[in-house]
C-alpha positions as CSV (number, residue, x, y, z in Angstrom):
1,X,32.4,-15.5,6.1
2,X,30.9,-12.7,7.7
3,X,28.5,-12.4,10.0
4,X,26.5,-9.7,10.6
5,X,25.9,-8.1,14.0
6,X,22.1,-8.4,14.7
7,X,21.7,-5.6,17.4
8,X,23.4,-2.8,18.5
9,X,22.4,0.8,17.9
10,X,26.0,2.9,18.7
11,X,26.6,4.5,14.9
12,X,29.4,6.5,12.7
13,X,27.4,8.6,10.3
14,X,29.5,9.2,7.1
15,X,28.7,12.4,5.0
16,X,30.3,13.1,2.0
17,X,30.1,16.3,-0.4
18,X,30.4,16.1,-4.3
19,X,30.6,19.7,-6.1
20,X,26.9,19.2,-7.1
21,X,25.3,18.6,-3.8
22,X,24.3,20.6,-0.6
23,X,26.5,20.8,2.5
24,X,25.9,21.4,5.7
25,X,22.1,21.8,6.0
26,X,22.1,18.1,4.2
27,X,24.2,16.8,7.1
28,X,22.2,18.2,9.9
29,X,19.2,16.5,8.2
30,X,20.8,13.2,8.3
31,X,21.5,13.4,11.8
32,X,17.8,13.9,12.3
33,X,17.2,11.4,10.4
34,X,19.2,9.1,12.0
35,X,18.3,10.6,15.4
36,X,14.3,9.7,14.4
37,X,15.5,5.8,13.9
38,X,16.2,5.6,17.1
39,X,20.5,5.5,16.5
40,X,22.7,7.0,18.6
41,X,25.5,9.0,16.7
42,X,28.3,8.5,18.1
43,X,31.1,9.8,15.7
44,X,30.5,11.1,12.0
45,X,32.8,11.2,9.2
46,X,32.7,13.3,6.2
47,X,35.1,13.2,3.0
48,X,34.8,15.2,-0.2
49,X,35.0,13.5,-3.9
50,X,34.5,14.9,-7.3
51,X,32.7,10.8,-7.5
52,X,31.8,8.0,-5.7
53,X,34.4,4.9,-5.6
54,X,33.0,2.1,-7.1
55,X,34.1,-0.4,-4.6
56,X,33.7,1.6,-1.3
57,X,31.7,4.6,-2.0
58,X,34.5,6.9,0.1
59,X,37.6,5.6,-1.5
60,X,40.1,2.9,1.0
61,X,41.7,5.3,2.5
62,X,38.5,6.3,4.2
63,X,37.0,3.6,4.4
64,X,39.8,2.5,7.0
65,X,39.2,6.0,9.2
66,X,35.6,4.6,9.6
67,X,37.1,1.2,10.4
68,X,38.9,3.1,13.0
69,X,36.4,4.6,14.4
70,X,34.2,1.7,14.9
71,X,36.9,-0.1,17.0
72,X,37.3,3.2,18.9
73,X,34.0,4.0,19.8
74,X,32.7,-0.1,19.7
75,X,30.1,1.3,17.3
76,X,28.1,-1.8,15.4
77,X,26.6,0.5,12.4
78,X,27.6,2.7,9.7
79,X,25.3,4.8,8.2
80,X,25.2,6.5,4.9
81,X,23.5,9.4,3.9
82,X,23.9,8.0,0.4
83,X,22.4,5.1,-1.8
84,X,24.9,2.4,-1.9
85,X,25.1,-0.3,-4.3
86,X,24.6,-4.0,-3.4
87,X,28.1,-4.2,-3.9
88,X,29.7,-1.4,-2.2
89,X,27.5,-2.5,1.0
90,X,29.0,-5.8,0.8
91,X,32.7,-4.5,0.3
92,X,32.0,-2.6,3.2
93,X,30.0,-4.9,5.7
94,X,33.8,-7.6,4.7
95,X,36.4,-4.9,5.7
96,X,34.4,-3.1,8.4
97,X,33.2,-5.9,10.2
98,X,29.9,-4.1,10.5
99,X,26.3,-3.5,9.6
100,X,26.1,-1.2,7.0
101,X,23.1,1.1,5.9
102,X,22.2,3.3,2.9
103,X,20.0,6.7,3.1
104,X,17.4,4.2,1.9
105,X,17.6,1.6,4.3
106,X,17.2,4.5,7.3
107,X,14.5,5.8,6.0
108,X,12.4,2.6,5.1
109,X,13.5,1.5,8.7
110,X,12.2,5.0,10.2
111,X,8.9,4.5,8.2
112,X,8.4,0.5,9.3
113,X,9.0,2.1,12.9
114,X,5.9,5.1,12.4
115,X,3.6,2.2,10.1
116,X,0.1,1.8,12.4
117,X,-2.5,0.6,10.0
118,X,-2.8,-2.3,8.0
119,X,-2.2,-0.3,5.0
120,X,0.6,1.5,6.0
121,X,2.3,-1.7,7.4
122,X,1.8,-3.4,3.6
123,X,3.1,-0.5,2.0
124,X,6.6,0.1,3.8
125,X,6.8,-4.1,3.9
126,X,6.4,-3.7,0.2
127,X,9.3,-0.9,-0.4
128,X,11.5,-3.7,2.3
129,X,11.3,-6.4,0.2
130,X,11.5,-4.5,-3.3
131,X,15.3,-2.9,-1.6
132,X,15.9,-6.1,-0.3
133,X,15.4,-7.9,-3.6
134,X,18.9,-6.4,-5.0
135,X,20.9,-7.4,-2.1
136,X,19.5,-10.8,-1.2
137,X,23.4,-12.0,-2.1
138,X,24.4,-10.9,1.0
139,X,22.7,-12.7,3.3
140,X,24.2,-15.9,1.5
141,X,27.5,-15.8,0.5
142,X,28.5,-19.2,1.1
143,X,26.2,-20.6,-1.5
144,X,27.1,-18.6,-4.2
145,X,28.9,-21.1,-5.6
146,X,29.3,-24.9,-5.2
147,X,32.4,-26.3,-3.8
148,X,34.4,-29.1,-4.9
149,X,35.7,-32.2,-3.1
150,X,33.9,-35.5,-1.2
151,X,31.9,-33.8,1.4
152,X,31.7,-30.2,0.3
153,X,29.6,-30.6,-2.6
154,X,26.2,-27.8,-1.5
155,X,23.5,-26.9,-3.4
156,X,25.2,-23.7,-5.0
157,X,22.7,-21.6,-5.7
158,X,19.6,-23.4,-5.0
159,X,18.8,-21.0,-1.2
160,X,19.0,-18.0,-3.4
161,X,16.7,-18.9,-6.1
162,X,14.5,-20.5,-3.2
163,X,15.0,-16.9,-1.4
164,X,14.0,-14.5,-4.9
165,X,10.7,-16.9,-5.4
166,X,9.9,-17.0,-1.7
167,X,10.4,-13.0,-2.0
168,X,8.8,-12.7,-5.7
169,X,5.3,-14.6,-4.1
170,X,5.3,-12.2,-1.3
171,X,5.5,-9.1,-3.0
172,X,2.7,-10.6,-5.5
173,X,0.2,-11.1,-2.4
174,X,0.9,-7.6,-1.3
175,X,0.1,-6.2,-4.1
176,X,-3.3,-7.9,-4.2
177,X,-4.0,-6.6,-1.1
178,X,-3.0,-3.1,-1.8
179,X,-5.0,-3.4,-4.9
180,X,-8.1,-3.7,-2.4
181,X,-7.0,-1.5,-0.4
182,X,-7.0,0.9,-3.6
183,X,-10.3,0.3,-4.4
184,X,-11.9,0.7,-1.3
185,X,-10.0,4.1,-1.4
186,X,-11.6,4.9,-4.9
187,X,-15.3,3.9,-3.4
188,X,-14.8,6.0,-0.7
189,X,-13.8,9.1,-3.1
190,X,-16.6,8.0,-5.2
191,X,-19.1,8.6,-1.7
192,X,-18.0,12.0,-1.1
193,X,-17.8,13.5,-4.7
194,X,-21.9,11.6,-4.9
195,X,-21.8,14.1,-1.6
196,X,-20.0,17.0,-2.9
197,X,-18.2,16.9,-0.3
198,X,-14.6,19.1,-1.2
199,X,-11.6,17.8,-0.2
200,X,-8.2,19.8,1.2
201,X,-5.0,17.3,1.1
202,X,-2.3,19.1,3.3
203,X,1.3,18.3,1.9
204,X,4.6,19.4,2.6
205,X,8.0,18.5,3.7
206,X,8.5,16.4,6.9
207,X,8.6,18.1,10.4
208,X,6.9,21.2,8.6
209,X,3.5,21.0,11.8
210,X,0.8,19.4,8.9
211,X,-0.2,17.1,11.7
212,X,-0.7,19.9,14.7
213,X,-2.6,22.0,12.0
214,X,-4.8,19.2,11.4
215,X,-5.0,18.2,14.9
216,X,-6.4,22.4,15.5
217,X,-8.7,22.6,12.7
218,X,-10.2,18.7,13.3
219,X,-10.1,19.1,16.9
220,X,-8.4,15.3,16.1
221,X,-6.0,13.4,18.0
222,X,-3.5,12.8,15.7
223,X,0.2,11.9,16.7
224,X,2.4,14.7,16.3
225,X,6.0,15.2,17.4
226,X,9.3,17.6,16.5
227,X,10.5,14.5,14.5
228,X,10.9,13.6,11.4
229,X,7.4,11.2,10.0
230,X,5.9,11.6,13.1
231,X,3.2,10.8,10.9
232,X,2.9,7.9,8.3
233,X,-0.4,6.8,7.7
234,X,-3.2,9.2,6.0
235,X,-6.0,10.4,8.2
236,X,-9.5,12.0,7.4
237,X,-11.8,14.5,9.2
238,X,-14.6,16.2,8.0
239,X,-14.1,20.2,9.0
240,X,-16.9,22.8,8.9
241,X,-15.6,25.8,7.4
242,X,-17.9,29.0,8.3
243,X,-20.0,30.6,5.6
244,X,-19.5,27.1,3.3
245,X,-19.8,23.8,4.5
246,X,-18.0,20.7,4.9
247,X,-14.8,19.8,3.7
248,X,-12.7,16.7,4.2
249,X,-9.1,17.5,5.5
250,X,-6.3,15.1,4.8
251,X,-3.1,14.5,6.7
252,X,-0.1,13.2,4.5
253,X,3.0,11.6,4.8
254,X,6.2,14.3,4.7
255,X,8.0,14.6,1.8
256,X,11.8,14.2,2.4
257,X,14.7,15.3,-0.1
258,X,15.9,12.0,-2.0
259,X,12.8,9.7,-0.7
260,X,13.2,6.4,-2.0
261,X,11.6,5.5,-5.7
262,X,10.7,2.5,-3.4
263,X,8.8,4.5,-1.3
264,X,6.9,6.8,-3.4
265,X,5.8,3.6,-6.0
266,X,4.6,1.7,-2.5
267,X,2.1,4.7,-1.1
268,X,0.8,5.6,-4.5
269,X,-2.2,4.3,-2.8
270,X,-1.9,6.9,-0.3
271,X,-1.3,10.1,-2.8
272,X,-3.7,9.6,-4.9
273,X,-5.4,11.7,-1.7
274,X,-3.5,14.3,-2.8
275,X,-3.7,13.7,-6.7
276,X,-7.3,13.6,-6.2
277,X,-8.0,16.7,-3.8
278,X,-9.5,19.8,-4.7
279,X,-6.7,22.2,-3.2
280,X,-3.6,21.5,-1.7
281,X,-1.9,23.5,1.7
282,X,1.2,23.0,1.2
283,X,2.7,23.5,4.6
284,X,6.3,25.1,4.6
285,X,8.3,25.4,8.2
286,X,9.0,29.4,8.1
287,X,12.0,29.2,10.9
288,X,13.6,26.7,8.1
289,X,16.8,28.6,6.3
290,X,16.4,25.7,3.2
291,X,12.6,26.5,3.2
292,X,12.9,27.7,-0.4
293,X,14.8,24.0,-1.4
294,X,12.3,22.4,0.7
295,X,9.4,23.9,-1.1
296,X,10.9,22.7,-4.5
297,X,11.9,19.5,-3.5
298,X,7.9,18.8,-2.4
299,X,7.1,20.3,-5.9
300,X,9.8,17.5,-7.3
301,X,7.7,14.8,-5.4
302,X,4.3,16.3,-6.5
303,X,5.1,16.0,-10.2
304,X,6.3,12.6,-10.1
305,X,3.0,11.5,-8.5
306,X,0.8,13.7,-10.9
307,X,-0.6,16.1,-8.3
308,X,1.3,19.2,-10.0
309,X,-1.7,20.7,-11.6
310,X,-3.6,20.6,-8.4
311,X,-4.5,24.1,-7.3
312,X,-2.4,25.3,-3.9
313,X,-1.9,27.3,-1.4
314,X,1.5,28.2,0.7
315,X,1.2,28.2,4.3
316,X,4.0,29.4,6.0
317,X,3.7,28.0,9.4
318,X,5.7,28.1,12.6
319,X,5.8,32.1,12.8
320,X,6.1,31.6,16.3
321,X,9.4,30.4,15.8
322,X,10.1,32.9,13.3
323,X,9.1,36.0,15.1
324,X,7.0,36.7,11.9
325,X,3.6,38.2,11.8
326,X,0.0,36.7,10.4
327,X,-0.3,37.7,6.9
328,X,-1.8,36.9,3.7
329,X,-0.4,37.4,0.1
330,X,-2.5,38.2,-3.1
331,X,-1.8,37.2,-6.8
332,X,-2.3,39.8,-9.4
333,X,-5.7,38.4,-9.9
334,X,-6.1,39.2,-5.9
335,X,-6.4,35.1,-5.3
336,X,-4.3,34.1,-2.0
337,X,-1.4,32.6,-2.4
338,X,0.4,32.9,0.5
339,X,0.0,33.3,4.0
340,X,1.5,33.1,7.5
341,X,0.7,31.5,10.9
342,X,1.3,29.3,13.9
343,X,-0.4,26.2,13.9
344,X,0.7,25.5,17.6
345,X,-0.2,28.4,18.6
346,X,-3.1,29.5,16.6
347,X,-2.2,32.5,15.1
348,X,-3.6,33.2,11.7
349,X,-5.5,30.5,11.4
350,X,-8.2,33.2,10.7
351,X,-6.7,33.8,7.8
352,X,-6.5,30.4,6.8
353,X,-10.2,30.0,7.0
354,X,-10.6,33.2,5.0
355,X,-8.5,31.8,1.8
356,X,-10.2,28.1,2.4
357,X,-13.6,30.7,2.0
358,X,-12.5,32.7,-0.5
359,X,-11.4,29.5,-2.9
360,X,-14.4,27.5,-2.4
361,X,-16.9,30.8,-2.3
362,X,-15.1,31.7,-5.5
363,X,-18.5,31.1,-7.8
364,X,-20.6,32.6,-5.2
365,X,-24.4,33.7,-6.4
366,X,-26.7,36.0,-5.1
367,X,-30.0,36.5,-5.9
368,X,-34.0,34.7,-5.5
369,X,-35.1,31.3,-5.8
370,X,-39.1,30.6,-6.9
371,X,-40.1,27.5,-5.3
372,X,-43.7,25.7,-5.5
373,X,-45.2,24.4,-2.8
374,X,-44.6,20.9,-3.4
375,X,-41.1,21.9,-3.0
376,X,-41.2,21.7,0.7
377,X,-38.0,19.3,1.0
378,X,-35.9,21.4,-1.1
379,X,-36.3,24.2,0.6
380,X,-35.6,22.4,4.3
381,X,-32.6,21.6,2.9
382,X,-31.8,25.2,1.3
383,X,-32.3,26.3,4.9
384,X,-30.1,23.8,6.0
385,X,-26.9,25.3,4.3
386,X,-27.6,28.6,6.1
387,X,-27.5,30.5,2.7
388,X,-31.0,32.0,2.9
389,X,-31.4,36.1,3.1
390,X,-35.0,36.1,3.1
391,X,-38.1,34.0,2.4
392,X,-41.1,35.2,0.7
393,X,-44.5,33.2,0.4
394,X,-46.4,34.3,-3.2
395,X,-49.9,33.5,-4.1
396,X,-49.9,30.1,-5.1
397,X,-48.3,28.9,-1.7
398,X,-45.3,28.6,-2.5
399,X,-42.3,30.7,-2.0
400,X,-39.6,33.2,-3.3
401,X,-35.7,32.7,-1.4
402,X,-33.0,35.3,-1.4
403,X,-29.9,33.1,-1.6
404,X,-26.3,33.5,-1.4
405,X,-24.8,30.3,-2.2
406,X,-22.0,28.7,-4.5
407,X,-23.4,27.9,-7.7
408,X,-21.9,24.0,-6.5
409,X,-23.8,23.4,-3.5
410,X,-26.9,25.1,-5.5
411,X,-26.4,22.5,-8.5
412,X,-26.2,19.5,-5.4
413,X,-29.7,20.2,-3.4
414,X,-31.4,20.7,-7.0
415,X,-30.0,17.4,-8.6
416,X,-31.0,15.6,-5.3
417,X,-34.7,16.4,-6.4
418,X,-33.7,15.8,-10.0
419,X,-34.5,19.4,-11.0
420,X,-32.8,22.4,-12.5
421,X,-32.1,25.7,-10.9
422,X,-33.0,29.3,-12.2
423,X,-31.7,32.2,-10.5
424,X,-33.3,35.8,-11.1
425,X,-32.3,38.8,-10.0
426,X,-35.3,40.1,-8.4
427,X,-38.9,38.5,-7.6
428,X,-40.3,39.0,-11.2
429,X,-39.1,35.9,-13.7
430,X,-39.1,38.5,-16.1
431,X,-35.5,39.8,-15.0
432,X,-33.5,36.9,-15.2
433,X,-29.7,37.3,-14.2
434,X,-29.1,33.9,-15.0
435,X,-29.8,30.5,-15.6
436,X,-28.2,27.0,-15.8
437,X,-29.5,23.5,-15.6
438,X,-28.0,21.0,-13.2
439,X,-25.7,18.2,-15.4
């Protein structure tokens, strides 16, 4: 039987390239990857196939090379930068004589290193358990099957039925607990759309600067690094974007090529953010050569989470890096849907601000507001949003604003006083430019 080596961090990476995959730019990913786990590459193989062996992913041959190079370098992991099956780990772990670990495996481990909140901590514990479940076999070889003769007689399978109901309990409490967690989510969604309060999600590949932009527009805290999830857990600030308002900004997990179905079904919690946000900024690294894979892949993860039909923006960030200036890009219908700058070092961030503006001003109104005089709280609060032109006091004491203001924020100070808006064009009813009642 084997036993596995419990510690140890010296690794051969092993890469291999099938006809319908990426090359290069996929293995200097993977190094990262393994880099941001905390392993120290020490040697990395790479093959080609036309397809996977079924017994040792790379074929024997290979297989024995990485054996090599284990006892050469006294490196006690192998990484893959591929899924493996149960079984193929397990051939592997017997004629290697060490731990073996799957693209899957780094990653969950990468994100059970970055988990901080309670949340977060359930979620990747709940994406460990569900990959664990397959290979439970592994851990218990020796009572796979019951032995004959006086003295030898075990309980065959009895640990790993014990171990799968011991595992099936655990994931059930988890998800009652991310359950809660859900709906405590939900109520607080439910607070801010009672508020009106519009939320931007920002999304994008991993390592792409969504928390340093959030950090410079929140004037937040925020952990950011030049590693891959630097940043696991969602966070929330409310940001006061000139000429509008209040919006709520939220920082996302990275999106990585091939993330683990494990993954994505265990933080569905934590994108429904994103499903549910008004606009996304979908941050793209502009000194990346792949940026244009990058930028589909994140469109891949989008769609399978049901945030696809959620209005975006592109923001090209790291132009620093890129020697590129600040810039914005118009549709044919003049929207932005592009644009360029430095969220380390603040370039174009004006122009960020301008398309937040320009998408959330997009039903802008301009014109006068007839107010009686009992209307004195509704008009402190109309003054409050900064929208006001002019005041006029009539007759009857009360009193005529010139407004420009979404026709949003108008229908929200007018349903707090359970009323319903008209807008005229001029101070005389009798020229009405329009007029809608509050839902």
């Amino acid at each position: 039987m084997f036993e596995r080596p419990q510690s140890g961090e010296r690794a051969v990476l092993v890469h291999v390239d099938f006809p319908d995959e990426s090359g290069p730019e996929d293995l200097l990913e993977f190094t990262d990857l393994a880099s941001s786990a905390g392993a120290q590459a020490i040697a990395t193989v790479t093959a080609s196939r036309t397809a996977p062996d079924p017994r040792f992913y790379v074929g024997s041959g290979k297989a024995e090379e990485i054996r090599d190079q284990l006892s050469a370098e006294d490196a006690q992991l192998v990484i893959f930068n591929h899924e493996l099956s149960p079984s193929q780990e397990r051939n592997l772990e017997q004629l290697l004589q060490a731990r073996v670990l799957d693209r899957t495996g780094l990653i969950l481990d990468i994100f059970a290193q970055r988990a901080r909140s309670f949340e977060g901590k359930l979620q990747v514990e709940l994406a460990q358990l569900k990959h664990l479940s397959t290979r439970l076999v592994r851990g218990w070889t020796h009572l796979e099957r019951q032995k004959g003769g006086i003295g030898l007689r075990g309980p065959g399978e009895t640990q790993l039925e014990t171990d799968r109901r011991l595992l099936g309990q655990r994931i059930k409490r988890i998800h009652r607990r991310l359950d809660k967690v859900r709906s405590q989510r939900a109520q607080g969604r439910r607070a801010r759309e009672r508020a009106d309060v519009p939320t931007v999600s920002l999304v994008g590949y991993t390592n792409t600067g969504k928390s340093t932009l959030f950090n410079r527009l929140c004037n937040a805290n925020v952990y950011a690094a030049d590693q891959l999830f630097a940043t696991l857990d969602p966070t929330l600030r409310r940001f006061s974007l000139p000429g509008f308002g209040d919006l709520v900004l939220v920082d996302t997990v990275g999106f990585v090529r091939q993330l683990p179905h494990e993954l994505v079904a265990a933080f569905r919690a934590t994108l429904e953010e994103t499903l549910e946000a008004d606009l996304l900024l979908h941050l793209v690294d502009a000194h990346d050569p792949e940026r244009h894979a990058r930028i589909e892949q994140v469109n891949e993860v989008l769609d399978v989470i049901g945030a696809s039909a959620v209005p975006q923006i592109l923001v090209y960030n790291k132009i620093d890096l890129s020697a590129e200036p600040p810039r914005l890009l118009r549709d044919v219908q003049g929207r932005i849907t592009r644009l360029w700058c430095s969220a380390s070092s603040g370039a174009g961030l004006d122009l960020l601000e301008q398309a937040l503006g320009e998408f959330f001003l997009a039903d802008q109104l301009q014109g006068w507001l007839q107010l009686p005089a009992s209307a004195g709280r509704l008009r402190a609060a109309i003054y409050q949003t900064g929208r006001i032109l002019q005041d006029v006091t009539d007759e009857s004491g009360g009193w005529w604003l010139e407004v420009r203001i979404s026709q949003r924020e108008l229908e929200v100070l007018y349903r707090r006083e359970g009323q319903q808006y008209a807008l005229y064009a001029s101070r005389e009813p009798v020229n009405v430019a329009s007029a809608a009642q509050a839902p």
